[in-house]
gemmi code that builds the backbone of each chain (N, CA, C; Angstrom):
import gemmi

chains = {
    "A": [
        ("UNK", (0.843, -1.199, 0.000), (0.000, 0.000, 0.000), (0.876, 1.247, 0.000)),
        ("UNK", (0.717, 2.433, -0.648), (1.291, 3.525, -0.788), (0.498, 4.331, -0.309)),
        ("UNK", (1.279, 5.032, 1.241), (0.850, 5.995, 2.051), (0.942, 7.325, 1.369)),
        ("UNK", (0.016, 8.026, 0.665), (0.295, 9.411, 0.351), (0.968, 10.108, 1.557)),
        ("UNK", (1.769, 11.414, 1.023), (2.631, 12.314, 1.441), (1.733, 13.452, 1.673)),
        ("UNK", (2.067, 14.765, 2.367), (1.211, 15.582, 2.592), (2.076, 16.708, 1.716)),
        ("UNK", (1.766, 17.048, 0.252), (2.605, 18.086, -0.510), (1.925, 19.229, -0.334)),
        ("UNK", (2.917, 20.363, 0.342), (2.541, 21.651, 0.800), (2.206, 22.264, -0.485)),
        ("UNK", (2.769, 22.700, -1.360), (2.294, 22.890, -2.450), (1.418, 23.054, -2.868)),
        ("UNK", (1.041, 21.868, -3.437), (-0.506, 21.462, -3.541), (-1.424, 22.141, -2.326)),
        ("UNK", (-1.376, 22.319, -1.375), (-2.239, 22.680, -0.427), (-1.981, 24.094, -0.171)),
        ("UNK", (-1.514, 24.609, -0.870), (-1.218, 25.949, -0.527), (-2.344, 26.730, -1.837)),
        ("UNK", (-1.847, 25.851, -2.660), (-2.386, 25.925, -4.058), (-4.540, 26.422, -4.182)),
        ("UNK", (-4.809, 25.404, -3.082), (-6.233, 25.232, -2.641), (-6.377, 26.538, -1.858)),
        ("UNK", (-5.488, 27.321, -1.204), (-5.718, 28.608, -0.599), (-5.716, 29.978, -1.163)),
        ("UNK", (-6.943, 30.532, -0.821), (-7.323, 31.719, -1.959), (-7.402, 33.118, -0.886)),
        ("UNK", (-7.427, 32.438, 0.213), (-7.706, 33.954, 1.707), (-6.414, 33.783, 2.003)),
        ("UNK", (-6.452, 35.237, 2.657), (-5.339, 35.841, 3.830), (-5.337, 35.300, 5.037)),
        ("UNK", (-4.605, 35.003, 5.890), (-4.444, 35.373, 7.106), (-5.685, 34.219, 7.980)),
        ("UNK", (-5.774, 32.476, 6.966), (-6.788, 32.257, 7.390), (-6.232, 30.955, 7.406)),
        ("UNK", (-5.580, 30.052, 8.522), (-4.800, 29.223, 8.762), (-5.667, 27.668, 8.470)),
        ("UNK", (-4.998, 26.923, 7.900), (-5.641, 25.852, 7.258), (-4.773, 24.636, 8.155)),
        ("UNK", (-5.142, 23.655, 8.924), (-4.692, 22.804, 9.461), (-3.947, 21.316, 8.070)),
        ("UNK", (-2.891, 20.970, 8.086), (-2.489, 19.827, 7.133), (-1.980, 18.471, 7.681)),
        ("UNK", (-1.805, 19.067, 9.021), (-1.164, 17.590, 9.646), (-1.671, 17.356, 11.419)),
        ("UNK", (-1.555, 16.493, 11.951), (-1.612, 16.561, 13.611), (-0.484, 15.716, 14.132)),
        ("UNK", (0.133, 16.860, 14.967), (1.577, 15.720, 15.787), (1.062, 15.334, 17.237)),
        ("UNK", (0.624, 14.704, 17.709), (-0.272, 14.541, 19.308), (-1.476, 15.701, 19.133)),
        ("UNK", (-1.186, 16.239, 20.273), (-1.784, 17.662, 20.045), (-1.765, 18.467, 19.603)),
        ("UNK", (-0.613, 18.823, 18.493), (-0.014, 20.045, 17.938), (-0.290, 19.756, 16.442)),
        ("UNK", (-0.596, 21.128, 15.931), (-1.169, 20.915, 14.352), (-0.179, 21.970, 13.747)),
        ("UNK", (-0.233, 21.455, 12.117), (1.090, 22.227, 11.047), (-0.426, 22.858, 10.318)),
        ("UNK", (-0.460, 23.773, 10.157), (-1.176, 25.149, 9.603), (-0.422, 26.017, 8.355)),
        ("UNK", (-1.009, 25.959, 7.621), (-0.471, 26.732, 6.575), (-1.198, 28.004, 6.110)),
        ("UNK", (-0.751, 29.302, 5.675), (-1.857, 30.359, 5.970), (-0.622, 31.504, 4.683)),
        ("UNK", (-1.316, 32.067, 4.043), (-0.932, 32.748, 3.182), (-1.116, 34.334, 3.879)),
        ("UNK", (0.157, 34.998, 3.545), (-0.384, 35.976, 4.244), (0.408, 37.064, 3.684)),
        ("UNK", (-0.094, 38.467, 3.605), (0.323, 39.686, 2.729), (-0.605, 40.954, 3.818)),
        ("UNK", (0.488, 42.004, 3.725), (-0.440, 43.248, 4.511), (-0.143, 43.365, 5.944)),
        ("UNK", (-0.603, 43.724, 6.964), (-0.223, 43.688, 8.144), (-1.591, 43.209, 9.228)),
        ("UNK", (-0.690, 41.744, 10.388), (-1.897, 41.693, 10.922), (-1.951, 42.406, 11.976)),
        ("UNK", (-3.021, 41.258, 12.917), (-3.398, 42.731, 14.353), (-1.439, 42.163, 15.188)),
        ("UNK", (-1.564, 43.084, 16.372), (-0.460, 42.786, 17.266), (-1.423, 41.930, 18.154)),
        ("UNK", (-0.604, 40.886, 18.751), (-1.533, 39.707, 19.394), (-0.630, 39.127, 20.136)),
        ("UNK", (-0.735, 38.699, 21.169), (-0.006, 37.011, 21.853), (-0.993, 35.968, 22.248)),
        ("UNK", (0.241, 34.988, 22.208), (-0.421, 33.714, 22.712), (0.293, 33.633, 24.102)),
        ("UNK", (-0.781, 33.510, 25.128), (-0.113, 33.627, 26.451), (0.181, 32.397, 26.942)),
        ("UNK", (-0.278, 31.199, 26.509), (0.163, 29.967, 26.775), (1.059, 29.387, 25.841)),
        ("UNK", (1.402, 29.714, 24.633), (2.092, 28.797, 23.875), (3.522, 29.617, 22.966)),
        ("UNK", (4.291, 29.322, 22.449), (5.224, 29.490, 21.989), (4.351, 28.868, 20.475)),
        ("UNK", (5.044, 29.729, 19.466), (4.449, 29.523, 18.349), (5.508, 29.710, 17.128)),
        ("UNK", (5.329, 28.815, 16.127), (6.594, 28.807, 15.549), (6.554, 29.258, 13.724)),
        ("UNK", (6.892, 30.080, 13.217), (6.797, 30.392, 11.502), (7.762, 29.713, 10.973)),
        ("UNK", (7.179, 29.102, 9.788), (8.321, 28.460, 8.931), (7.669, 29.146, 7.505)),
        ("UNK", (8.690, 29.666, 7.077), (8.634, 30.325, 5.851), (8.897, 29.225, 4.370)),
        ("UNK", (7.617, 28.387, 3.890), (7.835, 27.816, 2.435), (8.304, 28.567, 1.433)),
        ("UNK", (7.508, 29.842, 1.043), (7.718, 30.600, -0.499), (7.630, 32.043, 0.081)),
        ("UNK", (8.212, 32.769, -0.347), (8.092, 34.363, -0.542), (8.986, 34.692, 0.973)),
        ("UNK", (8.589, 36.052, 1.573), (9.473, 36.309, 2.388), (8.039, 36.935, 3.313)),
        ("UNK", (8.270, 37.775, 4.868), (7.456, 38.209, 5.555), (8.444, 38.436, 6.720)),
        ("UNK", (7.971, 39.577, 7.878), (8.645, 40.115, 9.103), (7.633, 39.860, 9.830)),
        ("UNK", (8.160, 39.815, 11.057), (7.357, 39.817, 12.536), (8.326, 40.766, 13.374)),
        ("UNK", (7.254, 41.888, 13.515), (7.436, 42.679, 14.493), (7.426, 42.152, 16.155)),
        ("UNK", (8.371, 42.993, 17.106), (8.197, 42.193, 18.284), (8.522, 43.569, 19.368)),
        ("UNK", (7.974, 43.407, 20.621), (8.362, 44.417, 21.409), (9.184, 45.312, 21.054)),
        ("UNK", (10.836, 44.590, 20.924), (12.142, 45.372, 20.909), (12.844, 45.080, 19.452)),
        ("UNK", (12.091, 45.088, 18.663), (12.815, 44.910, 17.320), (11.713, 43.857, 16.504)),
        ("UNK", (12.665, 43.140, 15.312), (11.537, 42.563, 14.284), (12.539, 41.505, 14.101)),
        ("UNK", (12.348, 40.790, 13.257), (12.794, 39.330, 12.556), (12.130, 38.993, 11.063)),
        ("UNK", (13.275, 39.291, 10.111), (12.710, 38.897, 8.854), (12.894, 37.384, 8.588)),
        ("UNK", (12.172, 36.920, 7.701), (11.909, 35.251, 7.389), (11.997, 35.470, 5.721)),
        ("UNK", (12.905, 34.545, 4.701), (12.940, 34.446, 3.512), (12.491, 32.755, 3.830)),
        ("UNK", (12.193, 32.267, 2.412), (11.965, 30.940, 2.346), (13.202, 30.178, 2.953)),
        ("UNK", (12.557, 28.894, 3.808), (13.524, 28.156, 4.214), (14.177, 28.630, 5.586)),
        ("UNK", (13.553, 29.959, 5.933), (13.676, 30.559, 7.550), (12.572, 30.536, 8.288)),
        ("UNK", (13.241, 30.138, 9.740), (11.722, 29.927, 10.785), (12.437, 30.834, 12.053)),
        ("UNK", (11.206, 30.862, 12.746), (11.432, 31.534, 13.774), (10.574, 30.816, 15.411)),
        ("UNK", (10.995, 30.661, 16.650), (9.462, 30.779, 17.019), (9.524, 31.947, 18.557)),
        ("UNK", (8.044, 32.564, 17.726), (7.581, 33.688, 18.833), (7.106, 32.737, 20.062)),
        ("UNK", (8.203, 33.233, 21.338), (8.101, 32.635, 22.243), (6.100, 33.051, 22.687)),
        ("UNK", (6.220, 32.334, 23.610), (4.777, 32.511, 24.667), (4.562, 34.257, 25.663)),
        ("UNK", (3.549, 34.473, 25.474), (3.822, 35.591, 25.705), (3.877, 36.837, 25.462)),
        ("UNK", (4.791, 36.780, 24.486), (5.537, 37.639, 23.413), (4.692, 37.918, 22.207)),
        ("UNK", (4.389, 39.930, 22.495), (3.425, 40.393, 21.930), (3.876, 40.321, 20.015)),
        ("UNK", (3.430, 40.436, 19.244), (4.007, 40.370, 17.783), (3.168, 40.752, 17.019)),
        ("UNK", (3.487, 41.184, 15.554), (2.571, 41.709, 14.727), (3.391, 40.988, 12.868)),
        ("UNK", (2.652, 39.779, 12.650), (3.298, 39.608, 11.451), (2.879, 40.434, 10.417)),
        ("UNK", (3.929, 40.673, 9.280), (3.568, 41.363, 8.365), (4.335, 40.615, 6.616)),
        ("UNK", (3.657, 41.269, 5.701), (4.548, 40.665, 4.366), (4.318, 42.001, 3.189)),
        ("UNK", (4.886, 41.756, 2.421), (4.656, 43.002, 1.399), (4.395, 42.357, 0.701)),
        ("UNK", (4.744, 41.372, -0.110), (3.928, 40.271, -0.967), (3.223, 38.964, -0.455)),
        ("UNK", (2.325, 38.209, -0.994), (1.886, 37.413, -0.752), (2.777, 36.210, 0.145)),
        ("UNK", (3.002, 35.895, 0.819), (4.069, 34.498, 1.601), (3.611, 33.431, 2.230)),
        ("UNK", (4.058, 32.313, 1.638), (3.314, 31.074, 1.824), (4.127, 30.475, 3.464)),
        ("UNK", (3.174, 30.171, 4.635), (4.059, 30.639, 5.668), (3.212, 28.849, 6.031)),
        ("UNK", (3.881, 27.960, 6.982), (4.000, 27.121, 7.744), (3.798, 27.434, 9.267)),
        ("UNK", (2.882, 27.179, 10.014), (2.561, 27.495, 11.714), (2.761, 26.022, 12.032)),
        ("UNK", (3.521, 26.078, 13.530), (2.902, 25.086, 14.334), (2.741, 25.134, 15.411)),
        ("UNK", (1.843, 24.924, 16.163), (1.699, 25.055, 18.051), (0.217, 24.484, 17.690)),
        ("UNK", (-0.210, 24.786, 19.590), (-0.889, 23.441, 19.756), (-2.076, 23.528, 19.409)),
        ("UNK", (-3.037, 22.509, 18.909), (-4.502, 22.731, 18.918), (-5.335, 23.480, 19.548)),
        ("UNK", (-6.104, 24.093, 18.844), (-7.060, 25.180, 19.485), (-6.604, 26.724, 19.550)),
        ("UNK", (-4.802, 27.070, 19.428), (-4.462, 28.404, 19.285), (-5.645, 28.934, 18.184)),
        ("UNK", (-5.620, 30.468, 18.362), (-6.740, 31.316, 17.619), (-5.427, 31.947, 17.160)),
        ("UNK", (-5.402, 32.493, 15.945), (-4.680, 33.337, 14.968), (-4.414, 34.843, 15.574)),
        ("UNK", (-5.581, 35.117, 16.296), (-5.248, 36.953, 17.145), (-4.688, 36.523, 18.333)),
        ("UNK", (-4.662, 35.292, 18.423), (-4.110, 35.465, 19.917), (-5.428, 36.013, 21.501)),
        ("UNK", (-4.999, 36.827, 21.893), (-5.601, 37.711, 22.810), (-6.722, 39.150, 22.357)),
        ("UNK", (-6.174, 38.915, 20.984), (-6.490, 40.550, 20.607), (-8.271, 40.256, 20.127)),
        ("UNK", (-8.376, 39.330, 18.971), (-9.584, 39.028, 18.591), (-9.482, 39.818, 17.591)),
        ("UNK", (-10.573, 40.213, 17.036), (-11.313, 41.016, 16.023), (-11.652, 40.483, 14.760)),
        ("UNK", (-11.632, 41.464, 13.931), (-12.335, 41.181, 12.580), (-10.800, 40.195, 11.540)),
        ("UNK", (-9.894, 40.129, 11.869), (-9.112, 39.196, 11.044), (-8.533, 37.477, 11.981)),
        ("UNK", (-9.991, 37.453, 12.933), (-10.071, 36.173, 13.611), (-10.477, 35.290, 12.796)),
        ("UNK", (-9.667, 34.378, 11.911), (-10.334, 32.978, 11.419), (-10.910, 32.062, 12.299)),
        ("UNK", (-11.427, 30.805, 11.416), (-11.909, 29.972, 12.180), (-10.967, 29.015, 12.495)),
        ("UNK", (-11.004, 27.951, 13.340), (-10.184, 27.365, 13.786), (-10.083, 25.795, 13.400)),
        ("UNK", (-9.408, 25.027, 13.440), (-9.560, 23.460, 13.234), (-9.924, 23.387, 11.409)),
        ("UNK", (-9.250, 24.085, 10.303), (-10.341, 23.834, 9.196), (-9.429, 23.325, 8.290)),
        ("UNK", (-9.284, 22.163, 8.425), (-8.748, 21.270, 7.463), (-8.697, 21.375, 6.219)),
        ("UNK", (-7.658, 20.910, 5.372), (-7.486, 21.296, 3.741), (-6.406, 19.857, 3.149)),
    ],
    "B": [
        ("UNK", (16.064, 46.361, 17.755), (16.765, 45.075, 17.766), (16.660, 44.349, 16.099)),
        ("UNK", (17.476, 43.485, 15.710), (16.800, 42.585, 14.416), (17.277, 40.999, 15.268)),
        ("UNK", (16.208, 40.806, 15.258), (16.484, 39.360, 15.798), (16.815, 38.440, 14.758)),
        ("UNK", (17.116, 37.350, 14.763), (17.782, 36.125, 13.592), (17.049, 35.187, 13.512)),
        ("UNK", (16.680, 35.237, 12.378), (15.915, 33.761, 11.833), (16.700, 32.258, 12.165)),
        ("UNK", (15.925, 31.302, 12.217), (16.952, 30.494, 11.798), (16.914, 29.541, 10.004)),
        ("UNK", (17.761, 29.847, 9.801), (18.312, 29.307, 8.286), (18.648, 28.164, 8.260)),
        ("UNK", (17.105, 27.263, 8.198), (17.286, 25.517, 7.626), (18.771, 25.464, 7.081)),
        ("UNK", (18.929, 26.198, 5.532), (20.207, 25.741, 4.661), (21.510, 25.747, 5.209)),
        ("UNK", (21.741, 26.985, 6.016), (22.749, 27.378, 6.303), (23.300, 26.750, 7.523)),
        ("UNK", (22.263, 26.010, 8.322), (22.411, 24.296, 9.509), (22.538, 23.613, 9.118)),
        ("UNK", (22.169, 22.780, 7.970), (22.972, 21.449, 7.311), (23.788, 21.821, 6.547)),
        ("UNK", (24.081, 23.002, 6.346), (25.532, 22.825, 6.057), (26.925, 22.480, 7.088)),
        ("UNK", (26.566, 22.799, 8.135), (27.748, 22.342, 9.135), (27.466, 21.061, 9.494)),
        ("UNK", (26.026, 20.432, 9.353), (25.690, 18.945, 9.586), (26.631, 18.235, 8.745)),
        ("UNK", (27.384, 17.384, 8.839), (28.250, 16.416, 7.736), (28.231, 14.921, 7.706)),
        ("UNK", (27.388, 14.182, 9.701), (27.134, 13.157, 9.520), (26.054, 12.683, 9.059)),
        ("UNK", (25.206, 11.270, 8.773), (24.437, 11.191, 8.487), (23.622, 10.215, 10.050)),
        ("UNK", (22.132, 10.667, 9.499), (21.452, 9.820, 10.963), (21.475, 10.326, 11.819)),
        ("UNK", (21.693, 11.705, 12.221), (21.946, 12.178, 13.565), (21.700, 13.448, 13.549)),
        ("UNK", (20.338, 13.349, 14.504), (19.428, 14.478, 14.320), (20.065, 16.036, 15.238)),
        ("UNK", (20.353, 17.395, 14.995), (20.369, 18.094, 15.390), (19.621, 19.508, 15.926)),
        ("UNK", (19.106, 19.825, 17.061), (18.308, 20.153, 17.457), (18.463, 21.987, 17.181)),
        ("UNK", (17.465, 22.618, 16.107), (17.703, 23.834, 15.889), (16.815, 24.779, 16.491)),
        ("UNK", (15.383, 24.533, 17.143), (14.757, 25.204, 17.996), (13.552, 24.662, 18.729)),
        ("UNK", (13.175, 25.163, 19.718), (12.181, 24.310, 20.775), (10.772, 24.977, 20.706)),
        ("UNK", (9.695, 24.487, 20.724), (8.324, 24.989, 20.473), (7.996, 24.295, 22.417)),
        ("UNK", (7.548, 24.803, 23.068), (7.225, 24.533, 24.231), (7.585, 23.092, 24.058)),
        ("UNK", (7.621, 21.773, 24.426), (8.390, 21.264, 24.905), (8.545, 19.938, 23.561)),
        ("UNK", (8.353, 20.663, 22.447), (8.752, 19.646, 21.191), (10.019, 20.624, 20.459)),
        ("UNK", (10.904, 19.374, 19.931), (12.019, 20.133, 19.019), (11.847, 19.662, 18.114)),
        ("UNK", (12.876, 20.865, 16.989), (12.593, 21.095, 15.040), (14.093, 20.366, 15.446)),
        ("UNK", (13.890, 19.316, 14.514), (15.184, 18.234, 14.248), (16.189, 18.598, 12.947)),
        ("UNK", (17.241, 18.675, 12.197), (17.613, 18.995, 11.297), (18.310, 17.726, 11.416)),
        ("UNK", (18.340, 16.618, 10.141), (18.699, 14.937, 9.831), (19.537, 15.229, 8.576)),
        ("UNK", (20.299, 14.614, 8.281), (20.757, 13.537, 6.763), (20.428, 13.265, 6.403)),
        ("UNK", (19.751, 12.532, 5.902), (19.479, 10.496, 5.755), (20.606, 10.069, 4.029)),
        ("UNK", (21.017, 8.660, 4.567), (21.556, 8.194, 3.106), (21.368, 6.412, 3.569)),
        ("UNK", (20.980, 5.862, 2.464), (20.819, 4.325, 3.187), (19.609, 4.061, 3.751)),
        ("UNK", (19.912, 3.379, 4.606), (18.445, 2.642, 5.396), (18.954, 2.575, 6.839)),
        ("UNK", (17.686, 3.257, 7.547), (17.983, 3.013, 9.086), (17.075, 1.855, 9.653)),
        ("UNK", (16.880, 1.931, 10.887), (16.721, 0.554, 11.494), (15.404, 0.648, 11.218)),
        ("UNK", (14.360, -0.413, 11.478), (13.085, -0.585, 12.031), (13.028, -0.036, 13.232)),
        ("UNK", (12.100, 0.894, 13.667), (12.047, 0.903, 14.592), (9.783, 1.988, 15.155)),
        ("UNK", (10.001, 1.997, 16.434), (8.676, 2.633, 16.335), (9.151, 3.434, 17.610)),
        ("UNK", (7.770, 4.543, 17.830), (7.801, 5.589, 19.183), (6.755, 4.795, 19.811)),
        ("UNK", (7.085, 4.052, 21.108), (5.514, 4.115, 21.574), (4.284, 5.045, 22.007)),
        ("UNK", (5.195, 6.487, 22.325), (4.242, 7.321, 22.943), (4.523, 8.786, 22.447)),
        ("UNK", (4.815, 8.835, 21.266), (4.752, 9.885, 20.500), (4.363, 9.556, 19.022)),
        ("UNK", (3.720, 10.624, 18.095), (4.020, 10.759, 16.663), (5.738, 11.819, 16.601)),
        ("UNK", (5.124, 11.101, 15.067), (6.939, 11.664, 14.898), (6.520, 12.737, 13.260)),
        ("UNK", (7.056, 13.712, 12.961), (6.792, 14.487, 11.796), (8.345, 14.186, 10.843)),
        ("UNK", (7.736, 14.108, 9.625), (9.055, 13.927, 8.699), (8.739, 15.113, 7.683)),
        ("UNK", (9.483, 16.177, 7.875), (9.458, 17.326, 6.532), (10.517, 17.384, 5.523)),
        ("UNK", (10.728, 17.193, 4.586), (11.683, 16.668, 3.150), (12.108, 18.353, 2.990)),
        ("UNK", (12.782, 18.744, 3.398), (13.774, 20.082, 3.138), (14.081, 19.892, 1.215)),
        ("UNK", (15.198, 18.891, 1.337), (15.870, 18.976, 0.012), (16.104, 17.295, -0.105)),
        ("UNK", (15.536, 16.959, -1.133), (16.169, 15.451, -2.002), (14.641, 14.994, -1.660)),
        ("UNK", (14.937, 13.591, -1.792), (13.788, 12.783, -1.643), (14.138, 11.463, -0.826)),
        ("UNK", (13.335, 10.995, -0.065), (13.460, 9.607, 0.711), (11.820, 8.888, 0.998)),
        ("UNK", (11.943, 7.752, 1.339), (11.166, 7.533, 2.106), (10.901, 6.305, 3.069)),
        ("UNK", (9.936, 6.139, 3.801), (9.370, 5.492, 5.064), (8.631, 4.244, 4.343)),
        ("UNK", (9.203, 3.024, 4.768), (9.007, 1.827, 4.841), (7.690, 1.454, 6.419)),
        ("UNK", (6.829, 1.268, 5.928), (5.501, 0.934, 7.014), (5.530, -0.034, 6.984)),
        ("UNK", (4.832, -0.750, 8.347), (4.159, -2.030, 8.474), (3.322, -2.224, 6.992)),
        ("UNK", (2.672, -1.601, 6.310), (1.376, -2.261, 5.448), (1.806, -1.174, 3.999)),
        ("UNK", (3.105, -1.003, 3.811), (3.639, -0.327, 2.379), (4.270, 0.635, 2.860)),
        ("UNK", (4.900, 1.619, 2.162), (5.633, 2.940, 2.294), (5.008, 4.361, 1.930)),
        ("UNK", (5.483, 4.948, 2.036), (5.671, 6.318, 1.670), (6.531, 7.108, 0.896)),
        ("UNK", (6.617, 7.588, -0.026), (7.642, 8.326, -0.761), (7.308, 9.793, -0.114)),
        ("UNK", (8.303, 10.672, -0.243), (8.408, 11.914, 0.435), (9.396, 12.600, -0.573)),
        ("UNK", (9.090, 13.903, -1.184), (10.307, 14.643, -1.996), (10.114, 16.215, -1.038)),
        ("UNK", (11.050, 17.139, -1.607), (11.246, 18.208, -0.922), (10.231, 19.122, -0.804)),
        ("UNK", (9.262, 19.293, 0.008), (8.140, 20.223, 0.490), (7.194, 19.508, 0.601)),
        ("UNK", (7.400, 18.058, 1.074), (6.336, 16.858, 1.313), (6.570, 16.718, 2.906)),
        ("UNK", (5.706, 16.488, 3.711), (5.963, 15.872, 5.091), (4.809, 14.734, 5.328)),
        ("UNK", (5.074, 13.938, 6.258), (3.761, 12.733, 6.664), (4.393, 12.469, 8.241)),
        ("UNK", (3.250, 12.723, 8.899), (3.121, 11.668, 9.947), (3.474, 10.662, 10.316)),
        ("UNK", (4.083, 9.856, 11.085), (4.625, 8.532, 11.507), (3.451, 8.778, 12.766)),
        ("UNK", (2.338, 7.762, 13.046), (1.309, 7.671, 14.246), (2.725, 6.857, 15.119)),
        ("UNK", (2.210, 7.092, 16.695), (2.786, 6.685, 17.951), (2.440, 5.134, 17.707)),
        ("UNK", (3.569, 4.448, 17.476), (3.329, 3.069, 17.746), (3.604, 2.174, 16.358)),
        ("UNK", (3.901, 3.095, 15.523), (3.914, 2.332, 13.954), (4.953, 2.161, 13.912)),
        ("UNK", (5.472, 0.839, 13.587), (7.192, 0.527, 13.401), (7.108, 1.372, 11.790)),
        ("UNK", (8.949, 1.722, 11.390), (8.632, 2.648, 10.021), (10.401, 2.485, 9.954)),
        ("UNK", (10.740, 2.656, 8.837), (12.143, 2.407, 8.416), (11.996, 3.288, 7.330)),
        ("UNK", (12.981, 4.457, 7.705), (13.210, 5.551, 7.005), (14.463, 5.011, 6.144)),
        ("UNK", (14.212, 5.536, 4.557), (15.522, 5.191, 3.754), (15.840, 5.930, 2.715)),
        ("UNK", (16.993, 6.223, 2.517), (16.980, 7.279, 1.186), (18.486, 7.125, 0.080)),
        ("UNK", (18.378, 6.762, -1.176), (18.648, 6.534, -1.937), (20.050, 7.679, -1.543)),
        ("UNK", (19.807, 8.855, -2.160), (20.548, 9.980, -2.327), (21.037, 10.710, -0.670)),
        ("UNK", (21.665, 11.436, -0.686), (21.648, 12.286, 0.200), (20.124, 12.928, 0.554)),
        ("UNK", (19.409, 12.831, 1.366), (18.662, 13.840, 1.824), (18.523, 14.563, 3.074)),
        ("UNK", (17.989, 15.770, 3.013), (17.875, 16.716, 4.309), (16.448, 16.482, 5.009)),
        ("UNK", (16.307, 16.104, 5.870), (15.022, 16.366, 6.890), (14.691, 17.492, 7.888)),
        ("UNK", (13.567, 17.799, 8.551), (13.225, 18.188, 9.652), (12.521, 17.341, 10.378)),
        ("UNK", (12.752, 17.237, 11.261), (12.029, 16.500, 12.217), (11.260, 17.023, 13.415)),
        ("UNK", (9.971, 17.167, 13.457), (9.102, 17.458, 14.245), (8.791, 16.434, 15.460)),
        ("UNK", (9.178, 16.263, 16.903), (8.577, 15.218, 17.953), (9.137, 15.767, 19.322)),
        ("UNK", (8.182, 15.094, 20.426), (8.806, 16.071, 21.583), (10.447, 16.035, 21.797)),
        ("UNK", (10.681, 16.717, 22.532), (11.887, 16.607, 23.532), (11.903, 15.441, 24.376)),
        ("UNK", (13.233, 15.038, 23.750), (13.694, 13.335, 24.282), (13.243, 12.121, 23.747)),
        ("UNK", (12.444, 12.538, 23.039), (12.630, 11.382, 21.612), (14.044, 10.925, 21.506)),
        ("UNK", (14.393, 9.640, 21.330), (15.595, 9.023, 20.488), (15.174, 8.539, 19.102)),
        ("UNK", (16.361, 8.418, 18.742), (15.774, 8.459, 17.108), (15.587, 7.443, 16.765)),
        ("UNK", (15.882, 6.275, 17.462), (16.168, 4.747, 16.814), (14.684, 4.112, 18.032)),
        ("UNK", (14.243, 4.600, 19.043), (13.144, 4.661, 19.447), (13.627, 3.251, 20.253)),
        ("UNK", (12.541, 2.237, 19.987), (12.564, 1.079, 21.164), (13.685, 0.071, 20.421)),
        ("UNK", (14.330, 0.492, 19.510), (15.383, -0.726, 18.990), (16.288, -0.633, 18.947)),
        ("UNK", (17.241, 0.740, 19.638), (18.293, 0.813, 20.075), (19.185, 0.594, 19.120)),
        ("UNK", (20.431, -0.165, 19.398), (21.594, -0.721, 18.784), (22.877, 0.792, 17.869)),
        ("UNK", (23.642, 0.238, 17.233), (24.752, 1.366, 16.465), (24.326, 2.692, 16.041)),
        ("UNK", (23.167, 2.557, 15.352), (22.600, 3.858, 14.676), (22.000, 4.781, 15.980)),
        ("UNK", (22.035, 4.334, 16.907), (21.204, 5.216, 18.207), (22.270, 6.684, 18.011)),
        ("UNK", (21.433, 7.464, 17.811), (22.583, 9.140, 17.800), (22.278, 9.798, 19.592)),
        ("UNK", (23.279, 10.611, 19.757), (23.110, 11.031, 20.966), (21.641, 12.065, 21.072)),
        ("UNK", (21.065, 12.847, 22.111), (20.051, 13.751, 22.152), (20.527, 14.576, 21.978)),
        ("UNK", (19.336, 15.696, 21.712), (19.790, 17.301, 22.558), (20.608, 18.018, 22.366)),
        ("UNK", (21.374, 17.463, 20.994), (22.420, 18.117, 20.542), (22.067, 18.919, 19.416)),
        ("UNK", (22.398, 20.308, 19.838), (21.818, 21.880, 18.661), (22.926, 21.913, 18.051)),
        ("UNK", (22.564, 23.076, 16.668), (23.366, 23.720, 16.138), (22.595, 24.940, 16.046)),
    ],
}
model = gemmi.Model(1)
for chain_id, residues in chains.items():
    chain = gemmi.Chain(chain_id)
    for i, (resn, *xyz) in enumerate(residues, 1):
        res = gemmi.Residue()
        res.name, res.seqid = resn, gemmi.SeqId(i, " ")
        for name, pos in zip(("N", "CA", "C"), xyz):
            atom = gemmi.Atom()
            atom.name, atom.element = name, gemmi.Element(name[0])
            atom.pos, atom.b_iso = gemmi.Position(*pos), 0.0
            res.add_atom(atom)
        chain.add_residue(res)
    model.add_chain(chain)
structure = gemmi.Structure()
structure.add_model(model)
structure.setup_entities()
């Protein structure tokens, strides 16, 4: 039997919104999210979790208290717990999340660029 | 401040052995693994973890109880907690490895290929 592979690609491909995190895998509790993202979001934390960007295609910054951190493809970062942040991109960037089930995308902040959560692709 | 990404490429490049996972950053209490692979490693399984396999660069793949998996570069799959799986790869390839902290890599079967933990770059 041949176990299909999970090609990011392809699943990135199926994504047409911003800033609207698509679940692709589950490690125990912790899910790989993939989320296209361009423009600037809200500033937010996650007060329980450490959260991690992995940059597939294009490039994007995350602003942070005391400075920023740029990401080109093939760079990750992870915004500790806590730790207020504001991602941003000037072009479209195909970005990789992982932390644990149930994180919300604003974090603390909420509002109108709150996706939904758990939405498989 | 500009804080520093970390640069998948620019970590396996100082990687030179093969099989021996190096630990490049911690998500609350799971680590991003940076691997080799060339050849065939052991059989082996996690009893109480999944394990994540992300294909950086080349191609390999995972030998299952009930068929395999092929994996090329921007492919990842799941290994479930408990599935024996024999990772193998033709060419040189680069991995990431997604699983908690203190995972061993050779899991319940021990023997030569066992690499030490906890060891970053």
């Amino acid at each position: 039997m041949q176990h299909k592979a999970i090609n990011l690609n392809e699943k990135f491909a199926r994504i047409s919104d911003l800033w609207s995190p698509r679940v692709v895998a589950e490690l125990n509790d912790y899910q790989f999210k993939l989320v296209k993202l361009q423009g600037e979001f809200v500033w937010h934390e996650h007060p329980d979790t450490d959260e991690v960007f992995l940059v597939i295609e294009g490039s994007m910054a995350i602003r942070l208290p005391d400075g920023e951190v740029s990401l080109a493809a093939g760079e990750m970062f992870v915004v500790p717990r806590g730790v207020r942040h504001q991602p941003y991109a000037q072009q479209v960037c195909q970005v990789m999340l992982v932390e644990p089930r149930g994180v919300v995308n604003t974090g603390d902040s909420g509002g109108e660029m709150t996706a939904p959560n758990d939405i498989w692709i």
